[in-house]
N, CA and C atoms of all chains as a GROMACS GRO file, in nm:
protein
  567
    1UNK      N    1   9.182  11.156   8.932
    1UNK     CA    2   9.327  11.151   8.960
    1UNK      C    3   9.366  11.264   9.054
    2UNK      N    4   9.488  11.285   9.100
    2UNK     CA    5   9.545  11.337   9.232
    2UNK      C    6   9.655  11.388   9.172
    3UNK      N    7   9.675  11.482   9.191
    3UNK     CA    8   9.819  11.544   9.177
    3UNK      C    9   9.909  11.520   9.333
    4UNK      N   10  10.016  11.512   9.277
    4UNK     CA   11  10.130  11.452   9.396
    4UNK      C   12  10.273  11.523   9.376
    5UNK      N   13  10.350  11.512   9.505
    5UNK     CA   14  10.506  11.565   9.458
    5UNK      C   15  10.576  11.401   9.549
    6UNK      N   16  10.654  11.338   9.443
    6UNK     CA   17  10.728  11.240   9.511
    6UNK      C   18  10.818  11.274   9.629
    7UNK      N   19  10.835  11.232   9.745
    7UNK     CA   20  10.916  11.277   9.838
    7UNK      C   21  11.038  11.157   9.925
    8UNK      N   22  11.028  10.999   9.845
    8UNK     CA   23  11.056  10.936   9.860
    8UNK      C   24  11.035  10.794   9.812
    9UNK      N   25  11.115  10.702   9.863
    9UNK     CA   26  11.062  10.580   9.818
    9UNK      C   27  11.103  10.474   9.923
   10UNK      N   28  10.983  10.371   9.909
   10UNK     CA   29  11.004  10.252  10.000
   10UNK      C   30  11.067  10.106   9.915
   11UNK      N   31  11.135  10.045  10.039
   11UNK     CA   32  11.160   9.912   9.969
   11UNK      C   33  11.107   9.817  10.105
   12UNK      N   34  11.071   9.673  10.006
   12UNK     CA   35  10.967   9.567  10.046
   12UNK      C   36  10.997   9.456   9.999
   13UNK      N   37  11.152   9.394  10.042
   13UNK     CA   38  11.111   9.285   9.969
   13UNK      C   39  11.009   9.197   9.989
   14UNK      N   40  10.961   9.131  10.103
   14UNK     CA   41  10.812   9.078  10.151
   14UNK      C   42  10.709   9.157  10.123
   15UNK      N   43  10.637   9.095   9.983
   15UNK     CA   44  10.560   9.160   9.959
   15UNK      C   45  10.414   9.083   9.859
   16UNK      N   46  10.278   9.136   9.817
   16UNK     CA   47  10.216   9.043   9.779
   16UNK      C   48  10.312   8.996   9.637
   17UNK      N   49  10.288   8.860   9.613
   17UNK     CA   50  10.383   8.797   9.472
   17UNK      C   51  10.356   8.913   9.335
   18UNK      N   52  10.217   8.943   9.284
   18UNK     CA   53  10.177   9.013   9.189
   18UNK      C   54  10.244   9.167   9.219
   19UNK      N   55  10.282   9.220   9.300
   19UNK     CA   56  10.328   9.321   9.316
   19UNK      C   57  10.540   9.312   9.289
   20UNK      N   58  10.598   9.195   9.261
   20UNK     CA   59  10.745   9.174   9.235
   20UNK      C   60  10.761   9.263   9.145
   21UNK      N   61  10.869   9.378   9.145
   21UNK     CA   62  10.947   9.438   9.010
   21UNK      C   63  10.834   9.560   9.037
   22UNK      N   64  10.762   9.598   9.093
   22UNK     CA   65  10.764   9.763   9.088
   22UNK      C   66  10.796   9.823   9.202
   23UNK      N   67  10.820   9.964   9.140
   23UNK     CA   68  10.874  10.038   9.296
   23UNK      C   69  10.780  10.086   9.328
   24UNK      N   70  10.784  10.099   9.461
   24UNK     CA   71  10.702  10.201   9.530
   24UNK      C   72  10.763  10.329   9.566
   25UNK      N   73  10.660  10.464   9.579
   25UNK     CA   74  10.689  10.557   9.645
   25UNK      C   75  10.630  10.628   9.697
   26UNK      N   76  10.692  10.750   9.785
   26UNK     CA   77  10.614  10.835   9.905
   26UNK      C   78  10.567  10.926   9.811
   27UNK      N   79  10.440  10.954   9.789
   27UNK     CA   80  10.377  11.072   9.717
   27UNK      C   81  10.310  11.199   9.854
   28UNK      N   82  10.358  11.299   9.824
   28UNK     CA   83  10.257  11.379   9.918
   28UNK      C   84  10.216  11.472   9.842
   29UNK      N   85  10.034  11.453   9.844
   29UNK     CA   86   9.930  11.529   9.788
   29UNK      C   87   9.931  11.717   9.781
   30UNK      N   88   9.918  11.734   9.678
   30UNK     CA   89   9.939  11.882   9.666
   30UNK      C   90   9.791  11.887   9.608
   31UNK      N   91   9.787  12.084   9.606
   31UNK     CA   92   9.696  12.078   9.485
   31UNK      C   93   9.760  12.165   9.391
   32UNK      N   94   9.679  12.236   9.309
   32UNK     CA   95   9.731  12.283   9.173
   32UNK      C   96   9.794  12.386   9.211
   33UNK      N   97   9.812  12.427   9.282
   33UNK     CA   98   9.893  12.584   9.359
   33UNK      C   99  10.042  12.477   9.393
   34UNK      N  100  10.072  12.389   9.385
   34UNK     CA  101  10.185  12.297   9.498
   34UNK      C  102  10.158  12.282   9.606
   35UNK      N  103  10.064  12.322   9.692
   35UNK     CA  104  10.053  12.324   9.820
   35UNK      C  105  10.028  12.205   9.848
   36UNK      N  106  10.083  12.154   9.978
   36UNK     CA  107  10.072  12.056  10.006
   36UNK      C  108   9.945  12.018  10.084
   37UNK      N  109   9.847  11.930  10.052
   37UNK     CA  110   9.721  11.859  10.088
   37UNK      C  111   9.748  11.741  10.170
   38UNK      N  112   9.716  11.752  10.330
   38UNK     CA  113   9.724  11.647  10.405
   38UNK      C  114   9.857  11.513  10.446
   39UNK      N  115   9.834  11.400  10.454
   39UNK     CA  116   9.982  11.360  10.438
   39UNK      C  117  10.005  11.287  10.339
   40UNK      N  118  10.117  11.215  10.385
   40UNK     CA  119  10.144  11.157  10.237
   40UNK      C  120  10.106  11.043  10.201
   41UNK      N  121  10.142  10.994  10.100
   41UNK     CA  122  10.102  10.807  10.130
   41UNK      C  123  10.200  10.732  10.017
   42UNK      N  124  10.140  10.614  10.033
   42UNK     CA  125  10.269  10.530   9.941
   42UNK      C  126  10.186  10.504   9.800
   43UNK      N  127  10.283  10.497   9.680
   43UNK     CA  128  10.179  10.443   9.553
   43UNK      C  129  10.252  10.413   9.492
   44UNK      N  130  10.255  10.296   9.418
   44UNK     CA  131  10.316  10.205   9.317
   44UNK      C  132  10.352  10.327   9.186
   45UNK      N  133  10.523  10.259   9.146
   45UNK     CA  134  10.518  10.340   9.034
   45UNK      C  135  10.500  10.292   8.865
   46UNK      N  136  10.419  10.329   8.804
   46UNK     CA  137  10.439  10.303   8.663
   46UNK      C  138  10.510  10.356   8.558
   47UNK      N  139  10.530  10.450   8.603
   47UNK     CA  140  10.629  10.544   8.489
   47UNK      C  141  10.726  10.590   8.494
   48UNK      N  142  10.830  10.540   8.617
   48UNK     CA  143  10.942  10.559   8.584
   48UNK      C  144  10.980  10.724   8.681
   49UNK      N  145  10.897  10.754   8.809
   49UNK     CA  146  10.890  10.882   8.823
   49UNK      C  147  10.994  10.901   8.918
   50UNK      N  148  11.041  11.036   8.972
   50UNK     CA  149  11.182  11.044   9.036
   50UNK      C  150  11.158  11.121   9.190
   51UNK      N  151  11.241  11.100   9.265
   51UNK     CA  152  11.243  11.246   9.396
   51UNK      C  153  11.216  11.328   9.330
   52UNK      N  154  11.106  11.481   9.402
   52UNK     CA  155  11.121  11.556   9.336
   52UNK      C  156  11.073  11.614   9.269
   53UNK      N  157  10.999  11.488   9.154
   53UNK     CA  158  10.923  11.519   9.058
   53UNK      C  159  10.756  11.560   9.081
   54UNK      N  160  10.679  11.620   8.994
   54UNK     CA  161  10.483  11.647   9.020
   54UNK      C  162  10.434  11.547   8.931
   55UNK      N  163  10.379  11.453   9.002
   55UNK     CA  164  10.320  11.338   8.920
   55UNK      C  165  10.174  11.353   8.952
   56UNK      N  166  10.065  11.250   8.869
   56UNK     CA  167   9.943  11.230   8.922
   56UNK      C  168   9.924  11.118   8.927
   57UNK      N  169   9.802  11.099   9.035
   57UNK     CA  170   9.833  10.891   9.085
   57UNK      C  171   9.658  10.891   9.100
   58UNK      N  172   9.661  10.735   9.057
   58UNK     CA  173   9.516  10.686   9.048
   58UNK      C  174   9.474  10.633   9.139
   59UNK      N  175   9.319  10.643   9.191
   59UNK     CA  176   9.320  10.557   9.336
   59UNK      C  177   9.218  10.457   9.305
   60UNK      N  178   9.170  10.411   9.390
   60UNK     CA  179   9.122  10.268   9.435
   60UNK      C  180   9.139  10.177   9.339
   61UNK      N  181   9.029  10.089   9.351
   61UNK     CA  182   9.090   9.938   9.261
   61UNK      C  183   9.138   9.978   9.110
   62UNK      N  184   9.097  10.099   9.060
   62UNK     CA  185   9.166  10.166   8.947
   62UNK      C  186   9.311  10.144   8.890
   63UNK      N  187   9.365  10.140   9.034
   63UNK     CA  188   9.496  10.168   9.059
   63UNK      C  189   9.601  10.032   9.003
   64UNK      N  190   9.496   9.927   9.025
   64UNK     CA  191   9.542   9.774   8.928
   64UNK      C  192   9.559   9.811   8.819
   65UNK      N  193   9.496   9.909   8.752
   65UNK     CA  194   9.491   9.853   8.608
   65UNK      C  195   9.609   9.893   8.507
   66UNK      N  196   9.666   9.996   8.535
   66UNK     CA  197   9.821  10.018   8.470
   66UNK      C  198   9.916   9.904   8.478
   67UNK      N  199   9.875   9.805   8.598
   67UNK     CA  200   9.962   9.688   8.610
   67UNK      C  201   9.974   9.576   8.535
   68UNK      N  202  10.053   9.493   8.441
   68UNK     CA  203  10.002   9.342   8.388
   68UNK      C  204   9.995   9.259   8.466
   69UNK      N  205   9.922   9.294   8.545
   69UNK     CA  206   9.850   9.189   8.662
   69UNK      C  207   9.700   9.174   8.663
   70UNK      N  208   9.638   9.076   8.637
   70UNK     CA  209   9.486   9.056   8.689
   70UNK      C  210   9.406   9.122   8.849
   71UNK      N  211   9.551   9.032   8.964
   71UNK     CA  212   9.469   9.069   9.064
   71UNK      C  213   9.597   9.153   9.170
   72UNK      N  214   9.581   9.275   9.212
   72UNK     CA  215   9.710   9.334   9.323
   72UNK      C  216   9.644   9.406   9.420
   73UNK      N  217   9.646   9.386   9.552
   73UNK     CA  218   9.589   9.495   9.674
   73UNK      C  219   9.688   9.618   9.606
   74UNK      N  220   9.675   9.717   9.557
   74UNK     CA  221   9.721   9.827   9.523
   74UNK      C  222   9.588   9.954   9.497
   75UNK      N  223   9.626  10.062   9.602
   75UNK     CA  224   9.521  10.148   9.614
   75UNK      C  225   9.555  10.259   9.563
   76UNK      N  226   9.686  10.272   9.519
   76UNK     CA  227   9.746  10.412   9.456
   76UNK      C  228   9.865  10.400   9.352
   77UNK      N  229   9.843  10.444   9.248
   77UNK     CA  230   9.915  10.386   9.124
   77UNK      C  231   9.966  10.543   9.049
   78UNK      N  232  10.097  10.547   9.043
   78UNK     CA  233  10.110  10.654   8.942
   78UNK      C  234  10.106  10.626   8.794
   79UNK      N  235  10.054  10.732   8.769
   79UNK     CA  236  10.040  10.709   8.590
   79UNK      C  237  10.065  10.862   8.510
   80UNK      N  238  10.131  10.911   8.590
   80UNK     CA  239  10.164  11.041   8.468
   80UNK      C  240  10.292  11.157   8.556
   81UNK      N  241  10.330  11.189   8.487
   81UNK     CA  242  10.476  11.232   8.526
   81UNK      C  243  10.430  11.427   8.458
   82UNK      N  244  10.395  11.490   8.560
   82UNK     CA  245  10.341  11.663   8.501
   82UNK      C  246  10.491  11.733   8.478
   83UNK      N  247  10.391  11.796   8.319
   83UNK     CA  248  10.484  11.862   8.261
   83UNK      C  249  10.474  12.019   8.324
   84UNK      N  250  10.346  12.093   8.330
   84UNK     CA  251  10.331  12.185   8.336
   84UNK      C  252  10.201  12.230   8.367
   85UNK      N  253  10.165  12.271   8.500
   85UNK     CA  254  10.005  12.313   8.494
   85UNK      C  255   9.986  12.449   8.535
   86UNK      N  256   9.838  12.484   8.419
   86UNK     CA  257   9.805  12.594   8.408
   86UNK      C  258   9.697  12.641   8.414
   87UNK      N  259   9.688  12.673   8.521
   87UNK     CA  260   9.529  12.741   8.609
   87UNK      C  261   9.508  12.884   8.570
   88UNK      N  262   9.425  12.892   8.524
   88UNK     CA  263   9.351  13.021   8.488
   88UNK      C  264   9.311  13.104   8.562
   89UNK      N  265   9.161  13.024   8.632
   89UNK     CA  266   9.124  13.084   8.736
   89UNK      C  267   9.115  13.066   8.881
   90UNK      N  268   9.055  13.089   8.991
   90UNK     CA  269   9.014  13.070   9.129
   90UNK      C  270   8.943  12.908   9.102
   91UNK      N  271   9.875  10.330   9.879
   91UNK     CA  272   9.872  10.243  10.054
   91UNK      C  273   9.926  10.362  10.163
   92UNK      N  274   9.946  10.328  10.314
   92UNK     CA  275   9.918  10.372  10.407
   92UNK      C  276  10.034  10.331  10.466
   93UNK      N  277  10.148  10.393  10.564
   93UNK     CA  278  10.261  10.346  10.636
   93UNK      C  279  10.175  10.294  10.759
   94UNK      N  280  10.211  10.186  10.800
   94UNK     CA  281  10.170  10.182  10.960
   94UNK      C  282  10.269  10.008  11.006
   95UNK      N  283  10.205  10.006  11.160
   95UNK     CA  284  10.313   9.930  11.224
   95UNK      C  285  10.199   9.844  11.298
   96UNK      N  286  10.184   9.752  11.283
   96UNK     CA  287  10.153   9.602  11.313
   96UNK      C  288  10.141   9.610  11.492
   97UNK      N  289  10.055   9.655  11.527
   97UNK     CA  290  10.040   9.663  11.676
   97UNK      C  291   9.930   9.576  11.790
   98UNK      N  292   9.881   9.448  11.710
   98UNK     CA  293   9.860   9.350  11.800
   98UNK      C  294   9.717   9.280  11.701
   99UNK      N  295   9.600   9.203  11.715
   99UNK     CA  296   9.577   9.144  11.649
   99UNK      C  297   9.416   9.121  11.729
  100UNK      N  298   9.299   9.101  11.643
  100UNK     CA  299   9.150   9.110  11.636
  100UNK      C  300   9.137   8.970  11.636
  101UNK      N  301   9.086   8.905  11.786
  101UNK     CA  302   9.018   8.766  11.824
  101UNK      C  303   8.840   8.795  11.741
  102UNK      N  304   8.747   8.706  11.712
  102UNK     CA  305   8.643   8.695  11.688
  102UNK      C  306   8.561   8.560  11.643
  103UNK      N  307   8.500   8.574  11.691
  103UNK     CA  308   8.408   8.434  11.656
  103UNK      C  309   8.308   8.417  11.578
  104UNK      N  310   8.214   8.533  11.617
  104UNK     CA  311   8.082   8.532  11.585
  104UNK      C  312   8.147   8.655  11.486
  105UNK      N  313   8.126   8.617  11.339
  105UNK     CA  314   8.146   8.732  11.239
  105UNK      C  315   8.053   8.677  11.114
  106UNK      N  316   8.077   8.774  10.993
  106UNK     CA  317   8.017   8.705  10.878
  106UNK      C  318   8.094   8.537  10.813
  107UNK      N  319   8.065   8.476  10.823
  107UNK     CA  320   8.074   8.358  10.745
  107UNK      C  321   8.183   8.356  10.653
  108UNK      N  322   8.213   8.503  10.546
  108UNK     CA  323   8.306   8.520  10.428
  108UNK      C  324   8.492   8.513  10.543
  109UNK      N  325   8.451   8.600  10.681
  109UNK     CA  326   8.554   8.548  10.742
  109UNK      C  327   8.609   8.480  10.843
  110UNK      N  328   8.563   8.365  10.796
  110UNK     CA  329   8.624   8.226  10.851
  110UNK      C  330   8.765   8.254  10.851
  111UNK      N  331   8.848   8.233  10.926
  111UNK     CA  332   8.981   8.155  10.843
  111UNK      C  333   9.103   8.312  10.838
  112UNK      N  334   9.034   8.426  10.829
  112UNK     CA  335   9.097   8.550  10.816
  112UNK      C  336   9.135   8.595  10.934
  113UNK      N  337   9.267   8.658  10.957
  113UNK     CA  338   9.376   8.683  11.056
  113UNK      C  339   9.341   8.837  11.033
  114UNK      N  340   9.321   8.871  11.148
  114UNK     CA  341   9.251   9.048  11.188
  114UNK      C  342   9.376   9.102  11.264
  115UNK      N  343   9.487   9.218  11.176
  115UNK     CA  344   9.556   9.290  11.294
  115UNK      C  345   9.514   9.428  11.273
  116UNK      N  346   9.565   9.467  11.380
  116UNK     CA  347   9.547   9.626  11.427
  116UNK      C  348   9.658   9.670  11.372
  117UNK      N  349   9.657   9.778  11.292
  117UNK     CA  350   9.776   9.870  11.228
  117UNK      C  351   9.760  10.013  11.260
  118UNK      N  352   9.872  10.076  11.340
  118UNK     CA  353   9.880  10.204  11.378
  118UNK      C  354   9.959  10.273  11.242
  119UNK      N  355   9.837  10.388  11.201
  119UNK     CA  356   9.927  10.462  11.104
  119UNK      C  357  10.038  10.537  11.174
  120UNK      N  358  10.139  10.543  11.052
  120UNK     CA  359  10.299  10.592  11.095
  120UNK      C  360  10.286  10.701  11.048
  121UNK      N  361  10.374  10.784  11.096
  121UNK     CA  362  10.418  10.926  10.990
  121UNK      C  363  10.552  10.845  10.932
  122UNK      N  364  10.609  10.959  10.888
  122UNK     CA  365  10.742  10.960  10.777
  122UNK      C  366  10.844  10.920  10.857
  123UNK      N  367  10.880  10.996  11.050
  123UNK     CA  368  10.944  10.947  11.073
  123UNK      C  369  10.908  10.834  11.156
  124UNK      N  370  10.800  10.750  11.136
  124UNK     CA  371  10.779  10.592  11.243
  124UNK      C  372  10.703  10.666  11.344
  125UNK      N  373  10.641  10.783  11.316
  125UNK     CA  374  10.644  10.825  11.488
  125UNK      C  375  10.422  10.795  11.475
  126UNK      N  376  10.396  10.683  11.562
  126UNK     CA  377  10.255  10.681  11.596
  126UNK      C  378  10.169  10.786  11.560
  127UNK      N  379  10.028  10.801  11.478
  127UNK     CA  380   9.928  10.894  11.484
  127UNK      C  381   9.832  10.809  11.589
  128UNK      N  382   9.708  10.899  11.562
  128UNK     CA  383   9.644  10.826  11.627
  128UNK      C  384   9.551  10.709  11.581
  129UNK      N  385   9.521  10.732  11.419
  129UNK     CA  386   9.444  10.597  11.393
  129UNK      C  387   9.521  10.499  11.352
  130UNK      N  388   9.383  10.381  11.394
  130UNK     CA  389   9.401  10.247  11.323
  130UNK      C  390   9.326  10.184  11.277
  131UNK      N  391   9.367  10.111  11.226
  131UNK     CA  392   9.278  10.025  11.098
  131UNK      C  393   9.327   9.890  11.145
  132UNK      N  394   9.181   9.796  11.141
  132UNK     CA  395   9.158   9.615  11.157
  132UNK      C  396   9.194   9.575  10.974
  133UNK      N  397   9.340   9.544  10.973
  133UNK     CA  398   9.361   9.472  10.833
  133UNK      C  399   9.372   9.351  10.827
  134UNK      N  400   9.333   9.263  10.700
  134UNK     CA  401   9.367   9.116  10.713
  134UNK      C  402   9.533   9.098  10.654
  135UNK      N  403   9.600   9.022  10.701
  135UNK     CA  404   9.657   8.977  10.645
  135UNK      C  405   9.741   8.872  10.529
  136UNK      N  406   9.828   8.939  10.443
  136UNK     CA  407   9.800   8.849  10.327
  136UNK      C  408   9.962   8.857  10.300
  137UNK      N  409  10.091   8.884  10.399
  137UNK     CA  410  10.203   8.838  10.315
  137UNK      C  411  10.293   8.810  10.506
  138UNK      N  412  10.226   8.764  10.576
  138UNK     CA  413  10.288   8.698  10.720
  138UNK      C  414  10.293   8.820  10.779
  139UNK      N  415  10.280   8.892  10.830
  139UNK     CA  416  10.327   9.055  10.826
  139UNK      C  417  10.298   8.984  10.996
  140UNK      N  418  10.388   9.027  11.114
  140UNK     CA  419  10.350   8.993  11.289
  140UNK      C  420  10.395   9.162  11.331
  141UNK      N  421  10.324   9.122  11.456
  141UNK     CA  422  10.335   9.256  11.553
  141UNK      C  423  10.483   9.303  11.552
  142UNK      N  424  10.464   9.457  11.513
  142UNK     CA  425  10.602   9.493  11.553
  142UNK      C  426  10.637   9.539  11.400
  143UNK      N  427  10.602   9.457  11.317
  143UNK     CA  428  10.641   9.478  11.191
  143UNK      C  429  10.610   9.634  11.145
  144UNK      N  430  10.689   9.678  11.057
  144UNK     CA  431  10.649   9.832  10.975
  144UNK      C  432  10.566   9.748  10.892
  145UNK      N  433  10.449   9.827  10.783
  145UNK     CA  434  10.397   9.748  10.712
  145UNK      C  435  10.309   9.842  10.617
  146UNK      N  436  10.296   9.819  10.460
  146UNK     CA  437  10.199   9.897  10.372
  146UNK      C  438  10.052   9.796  10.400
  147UNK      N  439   9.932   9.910  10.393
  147UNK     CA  440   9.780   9.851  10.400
  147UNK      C  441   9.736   9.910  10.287
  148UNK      N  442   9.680   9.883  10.222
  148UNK     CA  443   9.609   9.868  10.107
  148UNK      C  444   9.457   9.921  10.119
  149UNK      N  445   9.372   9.994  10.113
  149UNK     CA  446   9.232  10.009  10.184
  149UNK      C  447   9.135  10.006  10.068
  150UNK      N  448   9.021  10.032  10.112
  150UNK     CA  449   8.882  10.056  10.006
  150UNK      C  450   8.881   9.879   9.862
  151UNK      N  451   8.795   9.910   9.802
  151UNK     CA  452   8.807   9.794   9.698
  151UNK      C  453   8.950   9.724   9.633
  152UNK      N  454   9.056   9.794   9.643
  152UNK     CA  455   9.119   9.774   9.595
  152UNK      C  456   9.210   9.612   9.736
  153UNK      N  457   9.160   9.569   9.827
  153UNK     CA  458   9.146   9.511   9.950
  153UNK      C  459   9.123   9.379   9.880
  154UNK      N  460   9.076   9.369   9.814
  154UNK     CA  461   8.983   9.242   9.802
  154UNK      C  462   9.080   9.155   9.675
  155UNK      N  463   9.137   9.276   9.595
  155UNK     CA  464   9.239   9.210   9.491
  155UNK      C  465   9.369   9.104   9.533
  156UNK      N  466   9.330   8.997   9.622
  156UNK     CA  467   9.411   8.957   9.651
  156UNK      C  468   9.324   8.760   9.666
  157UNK      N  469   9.386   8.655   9.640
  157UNK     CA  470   9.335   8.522   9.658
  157UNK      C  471   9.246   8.513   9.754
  158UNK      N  472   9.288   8.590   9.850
  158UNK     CA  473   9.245   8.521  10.005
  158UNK      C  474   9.088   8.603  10.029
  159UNK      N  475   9.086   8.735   9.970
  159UNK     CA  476   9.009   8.837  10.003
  159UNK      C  477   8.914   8.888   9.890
  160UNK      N  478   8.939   8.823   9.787
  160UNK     CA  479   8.858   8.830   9.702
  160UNK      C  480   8.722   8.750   9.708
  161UNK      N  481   8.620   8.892   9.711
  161UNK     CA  482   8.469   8.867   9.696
  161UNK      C  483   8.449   8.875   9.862
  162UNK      N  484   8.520   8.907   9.971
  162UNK     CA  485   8.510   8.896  10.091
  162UNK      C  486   8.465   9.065  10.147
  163UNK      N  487   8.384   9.038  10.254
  163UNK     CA  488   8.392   9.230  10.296
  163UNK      C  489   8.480   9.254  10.388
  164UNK      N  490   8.584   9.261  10.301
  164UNK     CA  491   8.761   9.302  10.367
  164UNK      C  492   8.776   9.429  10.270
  165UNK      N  493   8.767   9.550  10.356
  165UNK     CA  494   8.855   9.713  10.286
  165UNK      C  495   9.002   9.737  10.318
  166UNK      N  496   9.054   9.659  10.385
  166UNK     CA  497   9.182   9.666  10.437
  166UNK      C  498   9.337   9.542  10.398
  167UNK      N  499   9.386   9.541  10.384
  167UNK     CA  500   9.468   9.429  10.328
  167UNK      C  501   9.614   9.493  10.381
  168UNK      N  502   9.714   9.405  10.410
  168UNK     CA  503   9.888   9.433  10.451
  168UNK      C  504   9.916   9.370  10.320
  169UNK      N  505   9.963   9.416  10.229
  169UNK     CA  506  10.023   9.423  10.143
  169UNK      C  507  10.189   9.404  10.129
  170UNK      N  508  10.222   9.451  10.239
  170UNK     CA  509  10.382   9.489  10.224
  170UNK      C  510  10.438   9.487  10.390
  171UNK      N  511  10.597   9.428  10.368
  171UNK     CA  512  10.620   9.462  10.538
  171UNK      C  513  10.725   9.564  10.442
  172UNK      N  514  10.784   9.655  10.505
  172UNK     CA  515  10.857   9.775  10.472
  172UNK      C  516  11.030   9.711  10.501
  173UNK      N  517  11.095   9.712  10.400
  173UNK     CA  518  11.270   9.709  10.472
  173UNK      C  519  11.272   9.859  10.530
  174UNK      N  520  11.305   9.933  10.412
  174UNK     CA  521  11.379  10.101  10.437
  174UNK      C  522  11.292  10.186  10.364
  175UNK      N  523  11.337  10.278  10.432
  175UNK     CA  524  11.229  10.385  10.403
  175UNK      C  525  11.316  10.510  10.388
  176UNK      N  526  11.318  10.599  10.232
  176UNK     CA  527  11.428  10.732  10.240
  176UNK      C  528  11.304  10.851  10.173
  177UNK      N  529  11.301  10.908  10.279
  177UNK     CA  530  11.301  11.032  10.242
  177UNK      C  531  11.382  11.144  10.168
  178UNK      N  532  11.370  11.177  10.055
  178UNK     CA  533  11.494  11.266  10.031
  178UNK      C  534  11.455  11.397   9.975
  179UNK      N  535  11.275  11.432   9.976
  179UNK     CA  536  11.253  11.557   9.977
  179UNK      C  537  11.223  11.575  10.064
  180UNK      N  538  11.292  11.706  10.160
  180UNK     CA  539  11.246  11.716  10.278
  180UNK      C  540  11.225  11.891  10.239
  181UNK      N  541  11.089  11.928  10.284
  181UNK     CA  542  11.068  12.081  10.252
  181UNK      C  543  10.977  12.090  10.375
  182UNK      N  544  10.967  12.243  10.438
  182UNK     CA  545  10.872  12.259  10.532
  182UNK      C  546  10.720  12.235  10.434
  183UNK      N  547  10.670  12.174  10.500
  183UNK     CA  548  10.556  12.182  10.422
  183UNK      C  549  10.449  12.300  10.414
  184UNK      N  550  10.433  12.342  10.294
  184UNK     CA  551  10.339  12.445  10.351
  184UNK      C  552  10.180  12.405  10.290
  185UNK      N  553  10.131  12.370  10.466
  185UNK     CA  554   9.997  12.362  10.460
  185UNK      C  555   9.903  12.420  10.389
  186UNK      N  556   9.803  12.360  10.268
  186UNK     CA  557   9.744  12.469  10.209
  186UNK      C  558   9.618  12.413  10.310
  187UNK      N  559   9.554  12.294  10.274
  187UNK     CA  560   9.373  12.312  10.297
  187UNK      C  561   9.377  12.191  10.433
  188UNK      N  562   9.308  12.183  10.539
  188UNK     CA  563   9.319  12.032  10.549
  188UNK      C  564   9.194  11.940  10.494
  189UNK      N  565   9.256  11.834  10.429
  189UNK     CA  566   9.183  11.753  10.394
  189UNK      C  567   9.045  11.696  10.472
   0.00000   0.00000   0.00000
């Protein structure tokens, strides 16, 4: 999994059928410092996550499986909404 | 998935067999504000998506989860044409590593 900071969201209504009723949004990759890692990209949401917020998102065909869908081109899926992270060391 | 914009379309004849029948476009990745990078990616298409269009691609295995492309050697899929697009965190970014 990937840690992310939401920075937006897209709308689609033309879109694959199995994908109807979730949102999508702009995640841009951080790492555990916040820093931001490369650019951003788009990923389906599962949990309800907001502008703003530090989420972590699942990738490749992985990324189906939070869905009640069998089959979805979806390569990036959020699945957790961070409460608090705490790095120890280097 | 990947922002990009529908910028013209892959003729072929002589290919593997699995794609018969599959519609090849060229997708220029976008930044945030629409503005061209430099790559692109040969995606199939799977929801009408034509040149010109904004559009989400789908890449790696997760490509194939779709009727048309399933069991096919397709890493790429249009998934989505884009209405609107809001940004509403806007922070300088501060670069840590590049990827």
């Amino acid at each position: 999994m990937y840690l992310g900071r939401v920075i937006g969201t897209i709308w689609a209504t033309r879109k694959y059928e199995t994908l109807a009723g979730y949102k999508m949004l702009f995640v841009q990759p951080i790492n555990a410092e916040y820093k931001n890692l490369g650019g951003p990209i788009v990923a389906l949401d599962t949990v309800g996550a907001g502008p703003g917020e530090i989420i972590f998102y699942v990738t490749a065909s992985e990324a189906v499986i939070p869905l009640d869908v069998d089959m979805a081109p979806v390569d990036a899926s959020i699945v957790g909404i961070v409460d608090s992270i705490n790095v120890q060391s280097m | 998935m990947i922002l990009g914009k529908v910028i013209g379309t892959v003729w072929s004849t002589r290919k593997d067999e699995n794609l018969v029948g599959a519609k090849f476009l060229i997708v220029r990745h976008l930044d945030l504000e629409y503005k061209p990078k430099e790559a692109t990616v040969i995606a199939v298409d799977s929801v009408g998506a034509g040149v010109g269009e904004v559009v989400l691609v789908a890449q790696g295995s997760s490509a194939r989860q779709t009727a048309f492309t399933k069991n096919k050697p397709i890493d790429a899929v249009i998934m989505a044409i884009v209405d609107k697009l809001d940004i509403s965190v806007k922070e300088k970014n501060k670069e840590a590593v590049e990827v």
